[in-house]
N, C-alpha and C positions, 0 to 999 in steps of 0.2 A: 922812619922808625923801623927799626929790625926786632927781631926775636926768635927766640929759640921753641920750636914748633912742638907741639905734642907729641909722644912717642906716637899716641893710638887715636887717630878721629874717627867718629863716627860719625854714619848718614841712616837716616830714619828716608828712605825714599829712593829706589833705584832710578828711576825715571828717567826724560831727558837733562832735568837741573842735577837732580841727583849724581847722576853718573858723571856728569861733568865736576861737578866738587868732586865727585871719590877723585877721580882723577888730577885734580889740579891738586890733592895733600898727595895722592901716591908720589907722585913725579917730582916734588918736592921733600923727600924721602921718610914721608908717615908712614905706619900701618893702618890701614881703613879697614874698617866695619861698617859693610852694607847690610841695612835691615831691610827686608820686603816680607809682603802678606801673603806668600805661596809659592812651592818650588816654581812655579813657571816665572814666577815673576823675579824672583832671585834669578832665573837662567837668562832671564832676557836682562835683567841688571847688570848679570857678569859679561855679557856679550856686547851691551854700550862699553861700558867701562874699558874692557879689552881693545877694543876698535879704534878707542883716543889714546889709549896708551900705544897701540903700532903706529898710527900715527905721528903720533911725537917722538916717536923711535926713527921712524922714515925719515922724517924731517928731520933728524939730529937735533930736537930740542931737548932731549935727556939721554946721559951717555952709557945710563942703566939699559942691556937686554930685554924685552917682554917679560922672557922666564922671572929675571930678578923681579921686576917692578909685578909680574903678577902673584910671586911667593908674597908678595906684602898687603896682597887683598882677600879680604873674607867676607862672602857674601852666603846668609841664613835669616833665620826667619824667627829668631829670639833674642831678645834683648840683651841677653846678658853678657853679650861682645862689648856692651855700651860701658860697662863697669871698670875698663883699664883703659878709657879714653878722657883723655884732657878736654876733647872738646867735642859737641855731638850737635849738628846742623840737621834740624827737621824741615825734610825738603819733600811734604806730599802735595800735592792739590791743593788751588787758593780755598778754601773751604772753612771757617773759621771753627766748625765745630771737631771738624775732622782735624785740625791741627791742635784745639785746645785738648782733644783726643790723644793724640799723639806724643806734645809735650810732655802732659803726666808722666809715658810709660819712660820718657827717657828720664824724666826728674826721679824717678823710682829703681830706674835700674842703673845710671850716673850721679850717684849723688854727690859726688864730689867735683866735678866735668863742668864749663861754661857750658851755657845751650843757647845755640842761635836758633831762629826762624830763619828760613827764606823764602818769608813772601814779600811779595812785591806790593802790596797796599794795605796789607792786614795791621791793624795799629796792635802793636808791642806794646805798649800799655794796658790794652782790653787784654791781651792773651796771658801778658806777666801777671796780670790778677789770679789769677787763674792756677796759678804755681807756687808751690810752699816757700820758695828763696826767689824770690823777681831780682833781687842784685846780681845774681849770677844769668839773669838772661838778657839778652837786647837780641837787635836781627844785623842780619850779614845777607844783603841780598846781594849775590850775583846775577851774573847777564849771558844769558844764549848768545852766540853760541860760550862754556864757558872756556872753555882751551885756547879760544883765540880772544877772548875778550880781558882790558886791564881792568876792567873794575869793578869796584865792589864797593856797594851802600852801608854804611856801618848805622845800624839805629840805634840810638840811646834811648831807652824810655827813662821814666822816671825814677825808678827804683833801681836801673840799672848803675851798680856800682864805680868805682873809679878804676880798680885793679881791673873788671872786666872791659870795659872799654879799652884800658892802656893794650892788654892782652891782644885783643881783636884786632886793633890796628895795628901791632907788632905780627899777629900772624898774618893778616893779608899781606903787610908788605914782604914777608917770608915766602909766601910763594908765588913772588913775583907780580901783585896788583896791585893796583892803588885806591886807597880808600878814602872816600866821603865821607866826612861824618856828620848825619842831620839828627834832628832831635825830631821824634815821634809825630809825626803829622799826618793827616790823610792822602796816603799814596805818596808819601816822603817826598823828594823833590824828583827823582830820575821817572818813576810810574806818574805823578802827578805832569809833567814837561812833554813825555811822552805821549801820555793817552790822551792830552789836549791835541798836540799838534795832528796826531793819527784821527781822532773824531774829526778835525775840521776839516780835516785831505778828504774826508771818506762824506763829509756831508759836501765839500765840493764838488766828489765826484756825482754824488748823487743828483744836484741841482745842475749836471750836465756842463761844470763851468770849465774842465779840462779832462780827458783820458786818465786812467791813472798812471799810463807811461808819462806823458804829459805832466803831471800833477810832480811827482817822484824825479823827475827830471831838474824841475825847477829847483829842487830844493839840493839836488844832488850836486847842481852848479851852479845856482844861486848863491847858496848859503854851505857848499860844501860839506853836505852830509856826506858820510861815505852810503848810505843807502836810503833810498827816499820812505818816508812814511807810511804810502799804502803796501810797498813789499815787503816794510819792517813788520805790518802789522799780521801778514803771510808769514811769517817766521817765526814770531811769537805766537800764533795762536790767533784764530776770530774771536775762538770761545774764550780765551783767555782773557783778553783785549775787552770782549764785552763784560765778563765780569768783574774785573777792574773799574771800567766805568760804571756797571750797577752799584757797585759799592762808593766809587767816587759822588756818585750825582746823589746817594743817599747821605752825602756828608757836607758834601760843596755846593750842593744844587744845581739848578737847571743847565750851566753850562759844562757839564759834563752828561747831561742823558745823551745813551746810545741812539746814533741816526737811526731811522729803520732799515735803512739797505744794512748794516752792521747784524741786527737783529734778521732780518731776512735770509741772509748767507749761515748764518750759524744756525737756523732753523732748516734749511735744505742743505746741511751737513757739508758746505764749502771752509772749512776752517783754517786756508788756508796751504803752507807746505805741507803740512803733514798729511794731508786727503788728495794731494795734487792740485786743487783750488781754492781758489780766494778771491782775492785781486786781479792774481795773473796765474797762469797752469804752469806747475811743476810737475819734473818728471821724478817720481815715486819707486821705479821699476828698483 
């Protein structure tokens, strides 16, 4: 499915997801609007964002200049960049009050714009209530890293309309991913597949039944993952990982509660790549 992309997207969240969608509409030739909650944090958005775009410049994966691809991005700290965008992805923190937070300001300053979520477990039906037009929202979750990765989770909730959906899957496949499409369920199917198989590597590890080189190994040549579970779950986040599963185990029950080495690491601040440990020790420098 193809389509013709928005002139102007917007992103509610510079972050690491953030910055990766700015970047995957820039390079696919949108104008993007980055919103963040303070000049510091706008400068450190423009400076993700910038970093994937040389990138893809180095690599010859867009035959756009830096200069061009970064005249077409605007990052500040008011909404009302949101109001000439087709389409406006709120990408902060899994947090559901802080996103039901969030959504508002974009339904108030895009009232005409699709509006996606991208979380990764937060049901799209609890948040669509929550919004004056729920057929204009569903979610679009992508995947860290997003520059290299194809895909993208298309959620339909229930009140999500026909035209938006059609839309959604016509712009992911526009810029080059391919899209899923599940209907509304606790941690959809990619977060649900995943934080299973990541809690049982990490409750193995725990019970001492293999390393987690060992553990990650099996799976990477076993079953041909391209990366094993307990590093996958270093790259995505501890904290992340754990509360996915707090929210999971409060929906699906017991076989989803977090091990306690899970909780143990995320409470002595190993969260993984982004702190230099988790699993395994990254170099951070």
């Amino acid at each position: 499915m193809t389509a013709t992309l928005p002139r102007a997207v917007g992103v509610l969240g510079g972050g690491t997801m953030g910055a990766g969608i700015a970047h995957a509409f820039l390079v696919s030739g949108c104008l993007v609007h980055v919103v963040e909650r303070d000049d510091e944090q706008c400068e450190a958005a423009c400076a993700r964002v910038l970093r994937a775009v040389r990138a893809s410049v180095e690599r010859g994966t867009t035959d756009e200049s830096v200069e061009a691809l970064s005249e077409r991005l605007s990052v500040g700290t008011t909404d009302e960049a949101f109001a000439e965008c087709g389409l406006v992805i709120e990408a902060v923190p899994e947090q559901f009050e802080l996103k039901v937070h969030s959504l508002g300001r974009i339904a108030r300053s895009a009232p005409d714009a699709i509006i996606a979520s991208n979380t990764s477990s937060i049901s799209i039906d609890d948040l669509a209530a929550t919004l004056p037009e729920p057929e204009r929202f569903l979610g679009l979750h992508f995947f860290n890293p997003v520059p290299a990765s194809k895909l993208v989770e298309v959620v339909r909730g229930a009140a999500t309309s026909d035209e938006t959906l059609h839309a959604a899957q016509g712009w992911v496949a526009a810029i080059g991913k391919t899209a899923v499409t599940v209907a509304d369920a606790p941690g959809f199917a990619s977060s649900r597949l995943g934080v299973a198989l990541g809690l049982e590597a990490i409750r193995m590890l725990e019970e001492g039944v293999a390393s987690a080189e060992d553990i990650d190994r099996a799976m990477e040549l076993g079953y041909r993952h391209p990366v094993g579970p307990l590093r996958l779950t270093d790259i995505v986040g501890l904290d992340v990982r754990l509360g996915i599963a707090e929210y999971l185990h409060g929906r699906l029950g017991a076989r989803f509660e977090p091990p306690q080495l899970l909780r143990d690491k995320v409470a002595a601040g190993e969260l993984g790549r982004k702190t230099g440990r988790g699993f395994f020790t990254w170099d951070v420098s």
